[in-house]
N, C-alpha and C positions, 0 to 999 in steps of 0.2 A: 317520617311521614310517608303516608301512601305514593305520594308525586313525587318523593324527591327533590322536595325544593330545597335550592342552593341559589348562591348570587354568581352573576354572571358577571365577568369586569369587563372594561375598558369599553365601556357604554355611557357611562354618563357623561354630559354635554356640560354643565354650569354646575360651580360648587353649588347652589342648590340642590342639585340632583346626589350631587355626592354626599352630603349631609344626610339626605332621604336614605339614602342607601346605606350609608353606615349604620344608622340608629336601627333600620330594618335590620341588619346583618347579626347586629349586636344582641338584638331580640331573639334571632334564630339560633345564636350562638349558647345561650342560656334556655334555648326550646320552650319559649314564649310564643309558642308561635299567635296564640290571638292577640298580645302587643303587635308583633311583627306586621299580620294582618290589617290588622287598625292604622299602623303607620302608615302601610304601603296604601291605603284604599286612599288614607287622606294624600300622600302624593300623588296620587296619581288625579284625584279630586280637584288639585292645585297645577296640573298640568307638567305636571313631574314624569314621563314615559320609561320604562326600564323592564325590558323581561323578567328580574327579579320581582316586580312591583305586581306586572302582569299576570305571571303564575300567582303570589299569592293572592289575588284580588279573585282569581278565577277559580280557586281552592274555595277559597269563601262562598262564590257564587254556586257552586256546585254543589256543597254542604246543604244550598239552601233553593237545592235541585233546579236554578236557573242555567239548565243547561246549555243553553242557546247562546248567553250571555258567555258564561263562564268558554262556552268552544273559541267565541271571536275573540277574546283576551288571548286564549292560547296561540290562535291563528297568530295573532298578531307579535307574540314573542318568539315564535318561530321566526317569521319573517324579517325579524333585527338578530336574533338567533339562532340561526339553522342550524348549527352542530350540537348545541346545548342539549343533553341526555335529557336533563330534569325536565327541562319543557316539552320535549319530545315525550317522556314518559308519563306525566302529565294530561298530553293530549293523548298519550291511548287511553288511557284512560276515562276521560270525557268523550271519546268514540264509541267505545263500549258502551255508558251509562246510556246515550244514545241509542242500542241500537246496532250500531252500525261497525260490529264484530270483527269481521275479516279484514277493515282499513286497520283496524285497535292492533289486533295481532301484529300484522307487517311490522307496526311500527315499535311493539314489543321484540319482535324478533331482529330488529336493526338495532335496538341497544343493546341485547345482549351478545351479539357478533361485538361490540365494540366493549361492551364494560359484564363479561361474562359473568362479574361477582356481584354485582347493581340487583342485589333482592330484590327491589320493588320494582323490578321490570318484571321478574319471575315472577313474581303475585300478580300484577295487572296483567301479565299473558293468560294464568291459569285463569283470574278471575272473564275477563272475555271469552277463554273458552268453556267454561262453565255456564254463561249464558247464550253462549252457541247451543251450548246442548251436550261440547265432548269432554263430560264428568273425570274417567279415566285421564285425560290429558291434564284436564284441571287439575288432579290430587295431586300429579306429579312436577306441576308447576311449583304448587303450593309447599310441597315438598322439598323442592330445591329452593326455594325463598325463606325453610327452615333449617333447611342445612349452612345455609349462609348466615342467617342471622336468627337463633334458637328465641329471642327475647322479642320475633315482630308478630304483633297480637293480632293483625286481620290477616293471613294466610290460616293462623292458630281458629280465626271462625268460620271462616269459610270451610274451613274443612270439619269444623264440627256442625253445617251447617250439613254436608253431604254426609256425613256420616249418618245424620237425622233420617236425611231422604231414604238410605237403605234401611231404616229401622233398626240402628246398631246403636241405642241410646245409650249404651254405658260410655262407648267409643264417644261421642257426642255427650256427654254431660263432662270427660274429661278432658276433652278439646276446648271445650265453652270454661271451662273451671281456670284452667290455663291462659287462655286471652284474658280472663277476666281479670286474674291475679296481675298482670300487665299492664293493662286498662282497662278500667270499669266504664268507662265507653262505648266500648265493644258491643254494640246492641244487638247486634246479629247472631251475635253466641249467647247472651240471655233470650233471645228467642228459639235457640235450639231449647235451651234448658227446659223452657216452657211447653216447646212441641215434647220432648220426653216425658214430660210429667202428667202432659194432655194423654199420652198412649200410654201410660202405666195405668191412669186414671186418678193420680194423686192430686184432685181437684186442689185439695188445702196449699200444696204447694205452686201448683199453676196459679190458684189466687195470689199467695203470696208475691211471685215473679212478676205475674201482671201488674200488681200493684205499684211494686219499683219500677217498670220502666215506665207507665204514666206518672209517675210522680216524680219522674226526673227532666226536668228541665232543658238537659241538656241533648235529650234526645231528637233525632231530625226529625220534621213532620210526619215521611213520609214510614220514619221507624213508629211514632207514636198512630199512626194511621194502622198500620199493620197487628199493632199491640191490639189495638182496637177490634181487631177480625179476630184476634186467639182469647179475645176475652166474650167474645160473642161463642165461637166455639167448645170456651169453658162452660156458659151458660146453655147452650145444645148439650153438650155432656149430662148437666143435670139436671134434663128438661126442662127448663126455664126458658120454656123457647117465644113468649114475646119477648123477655128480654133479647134475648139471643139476635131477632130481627132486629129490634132498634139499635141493636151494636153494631150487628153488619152494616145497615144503615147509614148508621155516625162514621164508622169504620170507611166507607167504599165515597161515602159524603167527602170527608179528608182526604181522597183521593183522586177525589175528582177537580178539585181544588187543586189541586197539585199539579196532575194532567193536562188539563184543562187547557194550558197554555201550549203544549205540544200537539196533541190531539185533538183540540176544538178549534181551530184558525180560522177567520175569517173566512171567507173565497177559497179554503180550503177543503175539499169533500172529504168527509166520515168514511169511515169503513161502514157504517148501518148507513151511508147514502151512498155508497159504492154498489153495495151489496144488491139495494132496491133496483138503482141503476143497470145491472147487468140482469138481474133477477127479469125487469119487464121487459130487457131486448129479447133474452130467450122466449118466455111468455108468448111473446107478438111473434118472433122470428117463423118462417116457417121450416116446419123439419128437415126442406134442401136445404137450407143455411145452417144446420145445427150439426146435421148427421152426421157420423163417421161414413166412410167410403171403402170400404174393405178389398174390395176390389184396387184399390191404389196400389200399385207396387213400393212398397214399402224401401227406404234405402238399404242399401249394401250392409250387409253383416258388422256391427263393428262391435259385436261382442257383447251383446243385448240378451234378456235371458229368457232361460223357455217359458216363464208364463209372468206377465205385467202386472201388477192390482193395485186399484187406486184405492183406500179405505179412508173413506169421508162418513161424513156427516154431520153433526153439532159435537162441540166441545162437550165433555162431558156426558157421552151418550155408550160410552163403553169399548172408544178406540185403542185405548190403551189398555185395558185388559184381551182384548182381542189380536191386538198385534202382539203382545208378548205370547200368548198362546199358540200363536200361527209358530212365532220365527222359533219354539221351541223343535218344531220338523226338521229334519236333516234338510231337506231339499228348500227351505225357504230362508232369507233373509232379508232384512227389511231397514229403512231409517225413517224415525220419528220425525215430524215435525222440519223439513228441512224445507228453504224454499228452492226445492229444482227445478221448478217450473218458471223460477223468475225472468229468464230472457225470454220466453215467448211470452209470459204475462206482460212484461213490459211494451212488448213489440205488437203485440195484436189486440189484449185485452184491458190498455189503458182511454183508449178511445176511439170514437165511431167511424174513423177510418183505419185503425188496426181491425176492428171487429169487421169490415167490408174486407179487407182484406183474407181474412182467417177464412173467410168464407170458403176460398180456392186456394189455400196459400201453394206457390211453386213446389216441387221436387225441391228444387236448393232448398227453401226455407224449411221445409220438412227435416230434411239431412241436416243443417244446421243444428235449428234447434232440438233435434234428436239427443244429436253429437252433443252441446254444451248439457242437457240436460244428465246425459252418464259420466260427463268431465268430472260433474257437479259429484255426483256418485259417488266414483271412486276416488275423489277429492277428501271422501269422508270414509275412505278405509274399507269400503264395502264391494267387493267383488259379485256381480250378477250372474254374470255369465254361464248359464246354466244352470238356474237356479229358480223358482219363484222369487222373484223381488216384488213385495210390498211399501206402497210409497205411503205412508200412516200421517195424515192431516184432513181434519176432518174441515179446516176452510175450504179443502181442494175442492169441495161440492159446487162452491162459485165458480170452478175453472175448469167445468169439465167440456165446454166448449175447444179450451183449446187443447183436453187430451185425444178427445174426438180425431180431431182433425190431425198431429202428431203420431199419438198412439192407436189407430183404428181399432188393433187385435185386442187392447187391454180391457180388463174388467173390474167391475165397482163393485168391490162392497160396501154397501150404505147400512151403518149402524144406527141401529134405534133404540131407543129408551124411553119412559114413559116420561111427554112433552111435559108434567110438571115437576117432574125430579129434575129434569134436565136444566129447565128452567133453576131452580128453586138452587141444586147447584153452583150452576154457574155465577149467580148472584152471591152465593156465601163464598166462594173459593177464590183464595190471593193467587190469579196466574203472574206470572212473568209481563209487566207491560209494554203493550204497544197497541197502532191505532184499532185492533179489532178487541184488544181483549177489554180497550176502554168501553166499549159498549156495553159491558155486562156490571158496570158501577149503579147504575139504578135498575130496579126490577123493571119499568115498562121498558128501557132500552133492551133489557137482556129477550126482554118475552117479543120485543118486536124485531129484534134481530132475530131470533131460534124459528118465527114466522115465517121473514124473510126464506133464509137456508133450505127452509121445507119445502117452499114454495117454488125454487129452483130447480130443489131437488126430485119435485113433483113431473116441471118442466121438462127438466133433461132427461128421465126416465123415459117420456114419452117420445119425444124428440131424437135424442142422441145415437141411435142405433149400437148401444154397447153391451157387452153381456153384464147384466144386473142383477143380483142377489143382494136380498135383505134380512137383516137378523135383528132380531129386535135381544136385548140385551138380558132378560127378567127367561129368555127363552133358551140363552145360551146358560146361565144361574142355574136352573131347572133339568133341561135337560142338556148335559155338556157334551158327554160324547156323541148324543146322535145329532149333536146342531154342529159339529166340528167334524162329523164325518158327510156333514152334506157341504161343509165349507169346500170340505179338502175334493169331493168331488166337482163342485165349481172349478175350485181353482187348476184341477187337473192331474193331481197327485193322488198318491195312495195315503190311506190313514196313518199313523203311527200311533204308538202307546208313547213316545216321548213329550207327544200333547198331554199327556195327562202329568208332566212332573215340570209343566210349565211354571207354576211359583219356587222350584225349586232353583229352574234355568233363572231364574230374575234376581233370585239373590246373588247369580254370580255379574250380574252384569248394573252398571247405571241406567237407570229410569229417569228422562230427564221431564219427565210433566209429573203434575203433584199427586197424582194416582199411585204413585212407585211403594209407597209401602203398602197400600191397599191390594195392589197386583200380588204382591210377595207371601199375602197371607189367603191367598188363594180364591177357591170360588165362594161366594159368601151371598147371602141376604141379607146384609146389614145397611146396602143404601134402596132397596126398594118398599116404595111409598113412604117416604122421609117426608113427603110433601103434605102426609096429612097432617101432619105437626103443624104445619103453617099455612094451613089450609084460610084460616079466615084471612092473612094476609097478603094469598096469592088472587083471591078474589079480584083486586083488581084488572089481572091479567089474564083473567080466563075466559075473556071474549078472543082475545089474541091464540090460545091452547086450546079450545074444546074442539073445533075442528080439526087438529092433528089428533086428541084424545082418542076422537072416534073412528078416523079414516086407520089409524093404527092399531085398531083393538083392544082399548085399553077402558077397564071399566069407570064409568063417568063419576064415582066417590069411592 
């Protein structure tokens, strides 16, 4: 099993407990594990306690994405067994599925200092850093949890899972072929098979595939939710595009469901009430409180690079084709999607006395949160130093208050694309979850959120004193080298001809957001005005969009 579960001895209190444990033990021993599961949930039901009981109770709970639950069961068999690998590995596990990467890792990297040959510590590392984002490290995880055990079938999908992302489907229909022959469970390697067959165009066979994994039972929700999105994309494939919406719909509907308990909390704020939140301070704020200060002496050298750029905007608006085109220049490199800005977001941009703060924040804070923010950096392998460094997240548009004040000297590129593809997008596309990308599960969230952003982005423009440059996306398509040699003059550099063999540069490297095969097949017209296809269904959100339609140039049908 994934976790590793094993029993733990010389824990139980009353031969009751030891009965529980045996008949669990015996179940595991014959790889029963749903007997085993079902014993241990009624022990523990009956007030039977045991780290063996605990993991598997929280195996279960996890399967059935109660992750909240399933972490305080783990918490709590650490806490009767702190040295126990399985529960330890276990709970990276349940860190990861969370989220919350870099605790998963540590505690990956503490078992295999102590059980170097524990496969499913090698998978749960690779797999956490795979939803970090570092692909490369992942394979090699994966890799080593094959080399240990050639017969373990989720290392065998995950990596046909990435083989997918670079568009190397044969490599990925024989990864997925392989898990499967192991366990037909494996749903994440029938869903590579399916994204293969979606980019061949072999609709007959993607019907097929989708068929079987909705009609299998045994699939988790959150696997039959996602089937649900590639069977709406089947249906886009063959213009059948009402259907297509009511699957994303159904699709993003089961998702929400799912979510819902993690990202919708009580007394909890939204990322779309976050978002409004800082959106109207800026708004009100006046431009002394926003500005950058360039005049600030900036701290001591600590190996920061010749030119900053922040590249925001809305997901979906063509950052990720533009950042791989950039860092294809000798002189620039860049990291997707990373949070480096999270100690000063924590520290100034959580509430109305960070943001009073930020206002003037000290020399110290400045140098501080500089300093953690290139920790962070070269934390992730990427040396700036002389370099353009692009920082590629297009939420950072909410956070340009604190690049302002931080970063004075650096510059925005603010990406744009036409407000109803972007829209219309981000509503069909399965990102990675968490509390912002949950906003884009119904279309008026997505279109009130994409409002939001602009609206900020409107703000800070006016406000922030930074140097600013816009590309609209449909403009880079069209004309590419003379919108990248007005880029490269923003940013400070000279042109090169190695921009132009940017989709080549991509297929050497991981793409960790879902544009990666898109990027790799270069510059294309194949996603602009996608939106007229669902034109009578975006209706309800174009009181939300027609004012960015038009402030952006963009023709109104």
């Amino acid at each position: 099993m994934t976790n590793g579960i094993s029993d733990v001895a010389g824990l139980c209190q009353s031969p009751g407990s030891q009965q529980a444990i045996e008949a669990v033990t015996a179940a595991l021993k014959v790889n029963d594990i749903d007997k085993a599961i079902e014993l241990a949930r009624t022990a523990l039901n009956e007030g039977v306690v045991h780290p063996l009981l605990l993991n598997l109770r929280a195996y279960w709970l996890e399967k059935q994405d109660e992750l909240d639950q399933s972490l305080a069961d783990l918490e709590r068999a650490r806490a009767m067994a702190p040295d126990d690998l399985t529960v330890l590995n276990a709970l990276g596990l349940c860190l990861g599925k969370m989220g919350r990467w870099d605790e998963a890792i540590v505690i990956c990297d503490s078992i295999i200092a102590a059980l170097p040959d524990f496969a499913p510590a090698h998978y749960n590392k690779g797999w956490n850093h795979e939803f970090r984002g570092d692909l490369e490290i992942a394979i090699q995880c994966y890799d080593k949890a094959l080399a240990i055990n050639p017969r373990y079938a989720e290392p065998l999908s995950r990596s046909a899972g990435l083989a997918a992302r670079r568009g190397a489907w044969d490599e990925a229909d024989a990864l997925a072929e392989r898990a499967l022959a192991i366990d037909d469970t494996q749903f994440f390697a029938l869903q590579s098979q399916i994204r293969a067959a979606l980019a061949r165009k072999n609709h007959d066979l993607a019907e097929q595939l989708i068929a079987r994994h909705l009609g299998d039972s045994r699939a988790r929700p959150l696997d039959q939710a996602l089937t649900k999105i590639y069977l709406a994309d089947l249906r886009h494939a063959q213009g059948r595009y009402a259907e297509a919406f009511l699957a994303y719909q159904e699709g993003n509907a089961q998702q929400i469901e799912i979510f819902a308990p993690r990202f919708r909390r009580p007394n909890r704020q939204t990322a779309g009430e976050y978002a409004v939140w800082i959106t109207e301070y800026v708004e009100k704020a006046p431009a002394s409180r926003i500005a950058a200060d360039r005049m600030v002496i900036a701290p001591e050298d600590t190996g920061e690079p010749f030119q900053h750029v922040f590249l925001v905007g809305s997901p979906r608006s063509g950052t990720t084709l533009l950042e791989n085109v950039l860092i294809s220049h000798p002189r620039i490199v860049s990291l997707e999607e990373r949070p480096l800005l999270k100690d000063a977001l924590d520290e100034f941009m959580s509430s109305d006395w960070g943001l009073q703060r930020l206002t003037a924040p000290t020399r110290r804070d400045i140098s501080k949160y500089r300093r953690l923010y290139w920790d962070r950096v070269r934390r992730d392998h990427v040396e700036p130093q002389d370099k353009v460094f692009i920082d590629k997240n297009p939420l950072n548009v909410l956070n340009l208050a604190a690049v302002a004040k931080l970063f004075p000297r650096a510059k925005v590129l603010f990406a744009l694309r036409d407000p109803r593809d972007v829209v219309l997008s981000c509503f069909r596309y399965t990102f990675l979850m968490n509390r912002s990308m949950f906003e884009y599960l119904t279309l008026e969230g997505t279109a009130r959120f994409y409002d939001t952003l602009m609206r900020i982005g409107v703000a800070y423009r006016e406000k922030v004193n930074l140097d600013w440059h816009e590309l609209r996306n449909e403009d880079l398509i069209t004309d590419f080298e003379g919108e990248t040699r007005k880029i490269c003059d923003f940013i400070g550099v000279d042109w090169s001809a190695e921009i132009l063999k940017f989709a080549e540069h991509a297929k050497s490297r991981y793409i960790a957001t879902p544009s990666a095969t898109q990027v790799m097949r270069g510059i294309s017209r194949e996603g602009m005005g996608q939106w007229r296809n669902y034109a009578k269904e975006l209706e309800p959100v174009l009181p939300f969009l027609k004012p960015w339609v038009e402030r952006f140039g963009y023709p109104p049908d």
